[in-house]
N, C-alpha and C positions, 0 to 999 in steps of 0.2 A: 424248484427252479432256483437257483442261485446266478445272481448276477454280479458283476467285477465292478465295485463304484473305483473313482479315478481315485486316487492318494493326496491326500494335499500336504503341501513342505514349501519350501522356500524362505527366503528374507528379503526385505531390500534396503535401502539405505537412507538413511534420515539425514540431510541437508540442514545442520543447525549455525547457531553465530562462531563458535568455536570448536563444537564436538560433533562429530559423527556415529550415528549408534547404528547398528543392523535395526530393522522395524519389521518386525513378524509379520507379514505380508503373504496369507492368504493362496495355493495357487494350486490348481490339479494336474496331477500328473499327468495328461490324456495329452497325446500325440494329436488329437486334432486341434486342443488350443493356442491358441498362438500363444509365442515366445514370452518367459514376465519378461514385464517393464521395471524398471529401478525408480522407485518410489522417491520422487523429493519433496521436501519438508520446506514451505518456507522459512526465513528467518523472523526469531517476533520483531525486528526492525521493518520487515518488509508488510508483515500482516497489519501492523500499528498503521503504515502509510495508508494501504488499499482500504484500512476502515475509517481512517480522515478524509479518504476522496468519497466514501460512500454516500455521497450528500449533494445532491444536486448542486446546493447554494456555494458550499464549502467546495464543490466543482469552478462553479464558477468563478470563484475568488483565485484559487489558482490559477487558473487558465489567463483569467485577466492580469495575474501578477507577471504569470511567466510568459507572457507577449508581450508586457511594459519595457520600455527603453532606460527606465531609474525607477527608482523606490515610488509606490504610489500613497499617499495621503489615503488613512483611513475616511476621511471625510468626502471621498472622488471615488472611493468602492461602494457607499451607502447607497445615493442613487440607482445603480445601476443592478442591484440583488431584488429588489422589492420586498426587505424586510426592514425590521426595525436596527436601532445601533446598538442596542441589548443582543441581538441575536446576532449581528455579525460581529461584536467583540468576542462573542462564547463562539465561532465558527474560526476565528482568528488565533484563539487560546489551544483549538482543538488542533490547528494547523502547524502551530507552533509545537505543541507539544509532540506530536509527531515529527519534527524535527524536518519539518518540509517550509516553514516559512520562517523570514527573521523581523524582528521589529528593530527601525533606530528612533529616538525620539527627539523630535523639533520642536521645542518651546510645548506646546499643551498638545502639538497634533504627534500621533505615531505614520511613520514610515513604512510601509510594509512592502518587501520584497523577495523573491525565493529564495531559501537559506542555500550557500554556494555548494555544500554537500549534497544535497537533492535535487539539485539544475539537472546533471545529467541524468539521474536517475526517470526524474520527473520526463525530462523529453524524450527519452525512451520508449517508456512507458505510455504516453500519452499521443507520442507522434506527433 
């Protein structure tokens, strides 16, 4: 008994920061499968963000930054996380470094408000 397995071939395309490659992309030849899909690849700009929001806390700091009307005093986000100020200056370093929050500094207190590259981004994203 011989049987006919499907073929597999195809590419699709990798969605990168500046280059686009073909990505061997898996797919059988069989007329009952549906049509491929065109594979996109995040950018590591965008993976760095989704994995600074991945944090409950570090959620909630954004959220409360990007509904502020002006830069909010690190000392008026402490309250309202229910952690310590160790944990949310290392939540604030992670935000920053992702390139989703900015700091100014006022005499000993820091400012913290959405960095203006990732306003849009951010409310997009988060609706």
């Amino acid at each position: 008994m011989t049987t006919n397995a499907p073929v597999l071939s195809g590419t699709a395309t990798g969605i990168g920061t500046s280059s686009s490659v073909p990505v061997p992309l898996p797919m059988y030849d069989d007329p009952a499968c549906a049509p491929a899909a065109t594979l996109i690849r995040p950018t590591p700009e965008t993976v760095m963000r989704l994995k600074a929001m991945a944090d409950e806390t570090r959620l909630t700091l954004l959220l409360t930054l990007l509904h502020a009307t002006a830069p909010v005093c690190v000392c008026n986000l402490l309250p309202g996380v229910g952690v310590g100020q160790a944990t949310v200056s290392h939540h604030l370093k992670v935000l920053r470094a992702a390139g989703l929050v900015a700091v100014e500094r006022q005499g000993i207190w820091a400012h913290y408000h959405i960095a203006p590259d990732a306003e849009a981004w951010l409310r997009t994203t988060l609706g």
